[in-house]
Backbone as a chain_set.jsonl record, in Angstrom:
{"seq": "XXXXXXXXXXXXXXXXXXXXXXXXXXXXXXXXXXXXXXXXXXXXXXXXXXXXXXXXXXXXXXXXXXXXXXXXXXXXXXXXXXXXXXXXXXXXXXXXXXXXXXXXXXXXXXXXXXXXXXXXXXXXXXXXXXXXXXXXXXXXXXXXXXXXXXXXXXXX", "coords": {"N": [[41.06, -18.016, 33.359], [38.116, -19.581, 32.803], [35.633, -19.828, 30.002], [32.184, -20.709, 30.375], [29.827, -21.901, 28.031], [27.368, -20.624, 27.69], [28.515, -17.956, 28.662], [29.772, -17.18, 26.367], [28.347, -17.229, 24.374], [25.943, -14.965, 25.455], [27.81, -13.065, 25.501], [28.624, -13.133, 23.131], [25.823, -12.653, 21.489], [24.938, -10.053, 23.376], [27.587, -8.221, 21.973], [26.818, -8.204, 19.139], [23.853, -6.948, 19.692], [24.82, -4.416, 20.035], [26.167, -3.519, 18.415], [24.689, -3.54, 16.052], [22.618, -1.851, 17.103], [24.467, 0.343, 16.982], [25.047, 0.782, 13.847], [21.962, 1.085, 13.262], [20.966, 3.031, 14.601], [22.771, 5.276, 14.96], [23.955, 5.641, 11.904], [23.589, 6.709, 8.973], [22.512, 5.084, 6.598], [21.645, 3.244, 8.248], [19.581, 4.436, 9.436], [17.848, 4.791, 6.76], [17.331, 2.4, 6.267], [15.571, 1.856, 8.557], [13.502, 3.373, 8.196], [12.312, 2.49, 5.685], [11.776, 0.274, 6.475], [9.538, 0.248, 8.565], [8.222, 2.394, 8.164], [8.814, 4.96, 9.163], [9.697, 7.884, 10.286], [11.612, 10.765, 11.211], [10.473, 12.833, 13.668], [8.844, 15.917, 12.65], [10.916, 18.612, 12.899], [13.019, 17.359, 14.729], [15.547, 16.988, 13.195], [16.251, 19.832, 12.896], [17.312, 20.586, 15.742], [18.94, 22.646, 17.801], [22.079, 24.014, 19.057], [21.992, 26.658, 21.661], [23.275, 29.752, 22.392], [23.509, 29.918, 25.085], [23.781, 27.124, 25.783], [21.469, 25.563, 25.715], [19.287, 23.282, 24.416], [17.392, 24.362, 21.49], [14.696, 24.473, 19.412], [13.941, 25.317, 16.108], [11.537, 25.483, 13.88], [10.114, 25.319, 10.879], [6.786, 27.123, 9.066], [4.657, 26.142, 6.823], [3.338, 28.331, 4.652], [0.053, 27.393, 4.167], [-0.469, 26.191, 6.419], [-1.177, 28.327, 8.04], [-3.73, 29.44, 9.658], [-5.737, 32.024, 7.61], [-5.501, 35.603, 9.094], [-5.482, 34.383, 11.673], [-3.262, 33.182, 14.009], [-2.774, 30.795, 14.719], [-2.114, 27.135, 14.203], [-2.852, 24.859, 11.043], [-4.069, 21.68, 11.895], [-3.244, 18.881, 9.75], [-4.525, 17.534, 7.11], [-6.204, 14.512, 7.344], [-4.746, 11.636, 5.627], [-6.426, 9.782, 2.889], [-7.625, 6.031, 2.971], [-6.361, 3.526, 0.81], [-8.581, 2.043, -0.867], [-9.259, -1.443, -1.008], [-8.092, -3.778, -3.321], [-9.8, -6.067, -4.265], [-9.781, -7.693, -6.476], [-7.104, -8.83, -6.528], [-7.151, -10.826, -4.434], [-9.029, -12.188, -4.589], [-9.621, -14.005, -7.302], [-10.491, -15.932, -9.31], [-14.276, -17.345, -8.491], [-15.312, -15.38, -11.36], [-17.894, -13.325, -10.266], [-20.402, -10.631, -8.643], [-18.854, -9.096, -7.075], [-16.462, -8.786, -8.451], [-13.87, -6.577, -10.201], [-11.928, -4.994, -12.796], [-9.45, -6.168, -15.458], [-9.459, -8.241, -15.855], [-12.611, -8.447, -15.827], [-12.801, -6.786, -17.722], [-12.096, -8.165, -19.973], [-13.884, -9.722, -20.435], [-16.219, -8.672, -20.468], [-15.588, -7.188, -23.439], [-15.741, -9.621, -24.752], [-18.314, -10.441, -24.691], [-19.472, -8.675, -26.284], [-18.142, -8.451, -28.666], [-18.176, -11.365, -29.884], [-21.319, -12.204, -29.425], [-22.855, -9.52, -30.213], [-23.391, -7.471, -28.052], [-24.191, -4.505, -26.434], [-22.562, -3.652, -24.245], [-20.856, -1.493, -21.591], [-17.392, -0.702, -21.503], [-16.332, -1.357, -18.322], [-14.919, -2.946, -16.906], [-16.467, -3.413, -14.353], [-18.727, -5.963, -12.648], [-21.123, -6.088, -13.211], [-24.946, -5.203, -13.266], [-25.488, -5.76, -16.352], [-24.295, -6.644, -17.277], [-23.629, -9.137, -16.203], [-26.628, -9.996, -16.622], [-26.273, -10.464, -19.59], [-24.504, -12.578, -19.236], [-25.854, -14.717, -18.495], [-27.472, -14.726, -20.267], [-26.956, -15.704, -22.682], [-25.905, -18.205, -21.352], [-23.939, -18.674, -20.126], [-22.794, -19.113, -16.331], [-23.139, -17.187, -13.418], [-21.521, -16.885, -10.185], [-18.506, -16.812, -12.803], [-16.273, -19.406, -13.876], [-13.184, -20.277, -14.327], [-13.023, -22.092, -16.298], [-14.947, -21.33, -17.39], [-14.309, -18.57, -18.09], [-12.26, -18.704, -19.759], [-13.374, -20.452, -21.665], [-14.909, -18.181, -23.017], [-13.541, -15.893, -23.324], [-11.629, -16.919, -25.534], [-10.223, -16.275, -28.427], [-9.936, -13.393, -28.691], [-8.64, -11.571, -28.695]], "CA": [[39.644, -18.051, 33.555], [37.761, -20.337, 31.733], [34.137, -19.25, 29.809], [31.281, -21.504, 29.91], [29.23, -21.852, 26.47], [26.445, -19.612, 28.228], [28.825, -17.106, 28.816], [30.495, -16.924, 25.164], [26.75, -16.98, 23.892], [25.315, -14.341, 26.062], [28.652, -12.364, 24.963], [27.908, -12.819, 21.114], [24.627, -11.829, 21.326], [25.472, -8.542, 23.355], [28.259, -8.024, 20.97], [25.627, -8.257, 17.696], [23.327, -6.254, 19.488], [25.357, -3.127, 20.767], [26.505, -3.51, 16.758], [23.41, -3.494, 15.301], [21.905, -0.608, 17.804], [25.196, 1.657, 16.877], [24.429, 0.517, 13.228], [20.346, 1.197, 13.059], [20.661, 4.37, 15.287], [23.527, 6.258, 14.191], [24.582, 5.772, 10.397], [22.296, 7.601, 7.652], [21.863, 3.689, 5.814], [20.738, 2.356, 8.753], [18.219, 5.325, 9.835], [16.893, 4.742, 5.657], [16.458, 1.086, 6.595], [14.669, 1.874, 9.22], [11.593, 4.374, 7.939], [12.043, 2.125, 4.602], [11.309, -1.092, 6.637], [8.857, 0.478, 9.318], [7.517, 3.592, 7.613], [8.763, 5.565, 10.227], [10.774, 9.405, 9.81], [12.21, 11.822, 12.187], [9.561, 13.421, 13.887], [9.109, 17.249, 11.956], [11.812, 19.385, 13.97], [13.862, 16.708, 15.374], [16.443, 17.149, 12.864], [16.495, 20.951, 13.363], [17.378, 20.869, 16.741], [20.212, 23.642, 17.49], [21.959, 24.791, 20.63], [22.057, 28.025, 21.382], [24.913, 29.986, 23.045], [23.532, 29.313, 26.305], [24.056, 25.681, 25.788], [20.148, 24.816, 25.761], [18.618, 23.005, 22.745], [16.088, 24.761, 20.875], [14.06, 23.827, 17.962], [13.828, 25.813, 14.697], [10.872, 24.852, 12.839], [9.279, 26.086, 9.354], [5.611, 26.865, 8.91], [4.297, 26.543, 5.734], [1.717, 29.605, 4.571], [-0.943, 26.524, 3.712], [-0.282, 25.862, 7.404], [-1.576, 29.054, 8.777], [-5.605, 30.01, 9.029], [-5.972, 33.472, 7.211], [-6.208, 36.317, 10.485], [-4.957, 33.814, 13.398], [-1.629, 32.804, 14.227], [-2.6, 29.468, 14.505], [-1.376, 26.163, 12.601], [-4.048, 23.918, 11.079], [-3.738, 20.444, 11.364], [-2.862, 18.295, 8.302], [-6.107, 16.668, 6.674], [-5.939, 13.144, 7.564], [-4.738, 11.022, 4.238], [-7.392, 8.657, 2.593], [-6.906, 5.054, 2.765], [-6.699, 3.069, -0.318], [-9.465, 0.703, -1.077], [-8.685, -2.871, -1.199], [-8.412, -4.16, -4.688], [-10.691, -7.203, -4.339], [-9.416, -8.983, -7.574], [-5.78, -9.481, -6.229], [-7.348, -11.68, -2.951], [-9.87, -13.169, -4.671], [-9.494, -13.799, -8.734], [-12.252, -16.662, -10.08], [-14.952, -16.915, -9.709], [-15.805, -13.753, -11.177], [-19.102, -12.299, -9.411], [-20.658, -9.778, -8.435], [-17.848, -8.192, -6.353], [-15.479, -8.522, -9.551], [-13.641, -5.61, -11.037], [-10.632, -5.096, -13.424], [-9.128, -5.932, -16.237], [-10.161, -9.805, -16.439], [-14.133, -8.073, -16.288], [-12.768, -5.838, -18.955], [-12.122, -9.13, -20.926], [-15.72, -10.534, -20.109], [-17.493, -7.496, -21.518], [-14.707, -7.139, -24.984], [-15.921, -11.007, -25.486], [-19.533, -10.412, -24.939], [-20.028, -7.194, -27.397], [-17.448, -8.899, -29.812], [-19.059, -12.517, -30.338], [-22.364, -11.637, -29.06], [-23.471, -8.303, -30.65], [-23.837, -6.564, -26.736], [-23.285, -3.179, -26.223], [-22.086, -3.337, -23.294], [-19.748, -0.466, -21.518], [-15.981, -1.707, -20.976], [-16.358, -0.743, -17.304], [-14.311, -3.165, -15.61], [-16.971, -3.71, -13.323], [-19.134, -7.221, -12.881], [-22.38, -5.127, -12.848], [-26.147, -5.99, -13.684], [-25.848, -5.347, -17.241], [-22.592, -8.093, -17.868], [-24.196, -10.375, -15.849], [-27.868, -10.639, -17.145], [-25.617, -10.549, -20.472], [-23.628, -13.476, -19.319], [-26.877, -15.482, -18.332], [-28.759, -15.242, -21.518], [-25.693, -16.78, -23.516], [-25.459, -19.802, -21.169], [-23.26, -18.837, -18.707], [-23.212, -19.647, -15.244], [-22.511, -16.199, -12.822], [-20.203, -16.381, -10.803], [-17.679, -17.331, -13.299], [-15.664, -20.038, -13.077], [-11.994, -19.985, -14.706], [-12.487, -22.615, -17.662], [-15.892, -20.524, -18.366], [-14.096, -17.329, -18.503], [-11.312, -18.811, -20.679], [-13.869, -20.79, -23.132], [-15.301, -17.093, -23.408], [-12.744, -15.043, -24.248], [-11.211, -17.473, -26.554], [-10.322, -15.723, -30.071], [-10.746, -12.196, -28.513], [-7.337, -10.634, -29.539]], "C": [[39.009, -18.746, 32.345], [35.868, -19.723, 31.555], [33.644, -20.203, 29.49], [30.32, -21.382, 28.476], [28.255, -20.522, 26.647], [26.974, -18.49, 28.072], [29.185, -16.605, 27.466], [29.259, -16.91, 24.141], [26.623, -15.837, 24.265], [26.318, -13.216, 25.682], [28.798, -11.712, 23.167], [26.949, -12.038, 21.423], [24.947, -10.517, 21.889], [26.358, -7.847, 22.395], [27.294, -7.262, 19.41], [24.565, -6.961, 18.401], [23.849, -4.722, 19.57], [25.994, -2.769, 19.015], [25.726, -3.055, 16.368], [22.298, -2.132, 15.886], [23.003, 0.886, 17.211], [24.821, 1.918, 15.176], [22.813, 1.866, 12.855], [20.505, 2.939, 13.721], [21.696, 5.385, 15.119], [24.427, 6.566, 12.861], [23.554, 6.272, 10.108], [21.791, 6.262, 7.286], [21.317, 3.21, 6.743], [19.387, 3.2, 9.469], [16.927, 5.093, 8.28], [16.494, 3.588, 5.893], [15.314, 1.258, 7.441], [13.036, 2.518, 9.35], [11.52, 3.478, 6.485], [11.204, 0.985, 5.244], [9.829, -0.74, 7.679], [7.942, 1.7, 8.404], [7.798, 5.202, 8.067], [10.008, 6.83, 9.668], [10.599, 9.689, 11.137], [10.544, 12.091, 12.572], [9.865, 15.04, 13.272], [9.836, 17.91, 13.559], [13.059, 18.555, 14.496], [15.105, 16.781, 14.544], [17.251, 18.701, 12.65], [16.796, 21.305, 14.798], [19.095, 21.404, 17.136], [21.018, 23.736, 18.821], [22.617, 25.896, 20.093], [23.081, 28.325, 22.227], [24.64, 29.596, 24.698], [24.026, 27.538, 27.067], [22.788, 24.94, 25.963], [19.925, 25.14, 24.986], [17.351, 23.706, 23.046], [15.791, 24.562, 19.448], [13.802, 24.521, 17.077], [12.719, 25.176, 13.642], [10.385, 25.946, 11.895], [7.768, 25.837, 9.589], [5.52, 27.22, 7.523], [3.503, 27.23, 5.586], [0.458, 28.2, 4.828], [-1.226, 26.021, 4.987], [-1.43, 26.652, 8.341], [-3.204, 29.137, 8.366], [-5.347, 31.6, 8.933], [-6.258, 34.246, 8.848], [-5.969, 35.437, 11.624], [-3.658, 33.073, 13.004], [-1.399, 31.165, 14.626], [-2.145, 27.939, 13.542], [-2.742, 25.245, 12.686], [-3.899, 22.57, 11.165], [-3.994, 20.151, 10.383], [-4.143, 17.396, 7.783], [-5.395, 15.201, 6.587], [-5.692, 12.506, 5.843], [-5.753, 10.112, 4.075], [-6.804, 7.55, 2.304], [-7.247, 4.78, 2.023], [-7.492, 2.372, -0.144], [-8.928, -0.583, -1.782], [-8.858, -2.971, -2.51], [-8.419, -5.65, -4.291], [-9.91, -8.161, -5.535], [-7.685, -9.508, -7.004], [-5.9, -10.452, -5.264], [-8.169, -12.64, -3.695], [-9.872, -13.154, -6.707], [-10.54, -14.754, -10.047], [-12.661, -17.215, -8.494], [-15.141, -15.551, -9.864], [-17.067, -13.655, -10.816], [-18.871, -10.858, -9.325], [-19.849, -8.779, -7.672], [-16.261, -8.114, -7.112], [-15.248, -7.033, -10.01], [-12.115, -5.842, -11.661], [-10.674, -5.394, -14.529], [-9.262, -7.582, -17.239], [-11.857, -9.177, -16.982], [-14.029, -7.488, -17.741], [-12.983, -6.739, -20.317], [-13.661, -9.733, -21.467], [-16.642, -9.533, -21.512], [-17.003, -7.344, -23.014], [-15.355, -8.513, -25.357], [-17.384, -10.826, -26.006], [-19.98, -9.594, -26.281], [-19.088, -7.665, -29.013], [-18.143, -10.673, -30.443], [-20.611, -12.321, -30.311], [-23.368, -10.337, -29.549], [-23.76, -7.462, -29.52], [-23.207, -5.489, -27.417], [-23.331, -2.925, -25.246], [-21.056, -2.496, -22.742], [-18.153, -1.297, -21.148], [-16.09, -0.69, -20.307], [-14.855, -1.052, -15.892], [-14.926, -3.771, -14.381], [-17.991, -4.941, -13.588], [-20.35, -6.653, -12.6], [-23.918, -6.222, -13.997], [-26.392, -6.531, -15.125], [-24.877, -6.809, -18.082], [-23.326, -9.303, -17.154], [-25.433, -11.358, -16.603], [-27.137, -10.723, -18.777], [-24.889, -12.364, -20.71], [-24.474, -14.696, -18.92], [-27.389, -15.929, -18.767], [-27.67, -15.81, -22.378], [-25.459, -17.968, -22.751], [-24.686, -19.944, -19.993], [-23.671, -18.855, -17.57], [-22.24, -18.024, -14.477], [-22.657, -16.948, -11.278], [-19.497, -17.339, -11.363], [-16.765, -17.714, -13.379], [-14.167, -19.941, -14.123], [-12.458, -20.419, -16.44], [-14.215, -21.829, -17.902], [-15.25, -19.186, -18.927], [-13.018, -17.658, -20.037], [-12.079, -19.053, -21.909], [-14.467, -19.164, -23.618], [-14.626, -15.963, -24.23], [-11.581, -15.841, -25.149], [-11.426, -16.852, -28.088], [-10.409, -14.375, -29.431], [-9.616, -11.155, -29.007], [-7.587, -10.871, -30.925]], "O": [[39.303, -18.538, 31.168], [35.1, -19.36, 32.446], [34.113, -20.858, 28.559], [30.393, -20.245, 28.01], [28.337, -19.547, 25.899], [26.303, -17.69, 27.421], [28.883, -15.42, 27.33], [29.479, -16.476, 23.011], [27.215, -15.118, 23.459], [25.7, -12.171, 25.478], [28.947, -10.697, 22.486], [27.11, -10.836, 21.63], [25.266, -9.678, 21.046], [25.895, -6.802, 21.938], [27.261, -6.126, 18.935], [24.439, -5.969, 17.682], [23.114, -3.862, 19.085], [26.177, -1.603, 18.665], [25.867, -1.844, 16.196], [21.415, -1.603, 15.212], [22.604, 2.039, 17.05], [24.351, 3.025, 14.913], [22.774, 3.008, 12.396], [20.059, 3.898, 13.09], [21.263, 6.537, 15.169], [25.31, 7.415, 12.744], [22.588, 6.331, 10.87], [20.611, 6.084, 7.587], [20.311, 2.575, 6.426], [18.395, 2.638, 9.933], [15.702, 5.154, 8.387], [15.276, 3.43, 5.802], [14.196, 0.862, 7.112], [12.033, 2.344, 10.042], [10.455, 3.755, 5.934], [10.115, 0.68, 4.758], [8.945, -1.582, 7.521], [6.776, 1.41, 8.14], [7.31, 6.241, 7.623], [10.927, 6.653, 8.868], [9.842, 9.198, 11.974], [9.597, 11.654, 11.919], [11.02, 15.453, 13.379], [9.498, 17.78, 14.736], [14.108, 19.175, 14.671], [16.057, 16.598, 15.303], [18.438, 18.829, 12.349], [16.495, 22.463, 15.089], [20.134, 20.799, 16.872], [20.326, 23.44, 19.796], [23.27, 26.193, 19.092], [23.756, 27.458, 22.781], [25.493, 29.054, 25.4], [24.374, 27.069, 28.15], [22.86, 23.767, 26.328], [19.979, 26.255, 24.468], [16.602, 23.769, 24.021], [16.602, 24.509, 18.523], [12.584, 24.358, 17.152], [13.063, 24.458, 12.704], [10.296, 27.153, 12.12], [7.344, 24.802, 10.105], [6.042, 28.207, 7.006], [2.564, 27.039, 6.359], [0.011, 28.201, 5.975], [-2.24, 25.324, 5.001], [-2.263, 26.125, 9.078], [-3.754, 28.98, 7.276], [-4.896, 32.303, 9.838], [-6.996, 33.72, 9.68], [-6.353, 35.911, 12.693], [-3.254, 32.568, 11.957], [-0.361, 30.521, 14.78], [-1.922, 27.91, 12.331], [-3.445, 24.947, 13.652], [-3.422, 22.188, 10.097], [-4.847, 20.783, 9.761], [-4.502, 16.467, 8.506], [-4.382, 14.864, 5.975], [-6.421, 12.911, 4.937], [-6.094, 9.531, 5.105], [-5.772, 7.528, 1.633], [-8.36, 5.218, 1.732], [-7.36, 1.771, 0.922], [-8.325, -0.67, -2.851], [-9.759, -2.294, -3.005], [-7.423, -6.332, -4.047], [-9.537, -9.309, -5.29], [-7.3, -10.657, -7.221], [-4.868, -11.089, -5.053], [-8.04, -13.843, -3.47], [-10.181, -12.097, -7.257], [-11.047, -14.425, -11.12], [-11.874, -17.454, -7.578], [-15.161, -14.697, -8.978], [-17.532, -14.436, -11.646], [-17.931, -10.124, -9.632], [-20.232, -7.609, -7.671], [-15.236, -7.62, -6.64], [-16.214, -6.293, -10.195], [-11.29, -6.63, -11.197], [-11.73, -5.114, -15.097], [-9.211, -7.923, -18.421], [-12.296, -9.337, -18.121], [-14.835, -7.622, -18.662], [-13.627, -6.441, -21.323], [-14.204, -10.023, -22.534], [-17.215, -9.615, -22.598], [-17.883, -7.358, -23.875], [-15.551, -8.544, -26.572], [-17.75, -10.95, -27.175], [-20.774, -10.005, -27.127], [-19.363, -7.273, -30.147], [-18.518, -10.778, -31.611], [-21.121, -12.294, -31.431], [-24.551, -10.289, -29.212], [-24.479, -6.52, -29.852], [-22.356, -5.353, -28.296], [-24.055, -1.983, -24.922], [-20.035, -2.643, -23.414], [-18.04, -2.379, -20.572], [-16.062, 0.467, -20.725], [-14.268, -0.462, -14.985], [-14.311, -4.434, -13.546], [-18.222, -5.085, -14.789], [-20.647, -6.805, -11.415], [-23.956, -7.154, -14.8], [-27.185, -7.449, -15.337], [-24.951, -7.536, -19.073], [-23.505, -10.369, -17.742], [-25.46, -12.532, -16.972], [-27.972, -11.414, -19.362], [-24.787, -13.071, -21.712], [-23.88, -15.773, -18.979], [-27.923, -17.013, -18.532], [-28.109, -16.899, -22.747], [-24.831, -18.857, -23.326], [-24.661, -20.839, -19.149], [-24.875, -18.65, -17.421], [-21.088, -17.731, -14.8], [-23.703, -17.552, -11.042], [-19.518, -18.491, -10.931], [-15.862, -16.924, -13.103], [-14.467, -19.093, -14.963], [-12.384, -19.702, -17.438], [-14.528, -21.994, -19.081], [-15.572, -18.739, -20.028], [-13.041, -17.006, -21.08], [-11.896, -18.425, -22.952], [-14.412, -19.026, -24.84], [-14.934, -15.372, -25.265], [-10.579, -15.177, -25.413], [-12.456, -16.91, -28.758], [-11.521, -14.016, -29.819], [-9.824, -10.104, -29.614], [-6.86, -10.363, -31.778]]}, "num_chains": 1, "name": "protein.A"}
């Protein structure tokens, strides 16, 4: 019997995947790949799942006290997690403006209060006080790379 290319293709690939499914779905390394690369875990209980002498699974779970409401036998749901807030300076980095923060602003304000005589707060933030600061010296807000550089020139 002779195999056409199609067939010795279509054979690989099944091959690779029936690999890669025994792989991903029943080793330990490839279950950590898989919540490392997705995010994704067991669902709570699914790895407690027992059988009992009857021969039907049952589930064993833990409640934590912090779980229960004082006086009812109920479980509380889990307070939703807070999402992080974008950090703006990693997307967007000159000019600096008004929606600047970090550790370049930090530079801005150390230049101003050090050449300048400001007393300005090292905040971090590109606020009213750095700006109208960075206005009456000459500068141009928002600030453009070779302004920020001629600025903090000498500041270490």
């Amino acid at each position: 019997m002779k195999l056409t290319k199609t067939q010795i293709v279509i054979g690989s690939l099944s091959a690779v995947a029936v690999g890669a499914t025994i792989f991903f779905g029943f080793t330990k390394k490839g279950k950590e790949l898989i919540s490392k690369w997705f995010g994704k875990s067991e669902p709570p209980g699914a790895s407690e799942l027992t059988d009992t002498p009857e021969g039907k699974p049952s589930t064993t779970t833990t409640i934590n006290k912090s779980d229960v409401v004082p006086g009812n036998t109920g479980i509380v749901a889990p307070k939703p997690k807070e999402t992080p807030h974008p950090i703006i300076e990693e997307r967007r980095v000159f000019p600096l403006g008004t929606w600047s923060r970090g550790y370049r602003v930090e530079s801005v304000q150390k230049a101003l209060n050090k050449f300048y005589k400001f007393t300005l707060p090292i905040n971090g933030k590109m606020d009213n006080d750095t700006i109208n600061s960075l206005t009456s010296k000459g500068y141009i807000v928002p600030l453009s790379k070779q302004q920020f550089n001629r600025l903090i020139v000498g500041l270490k």
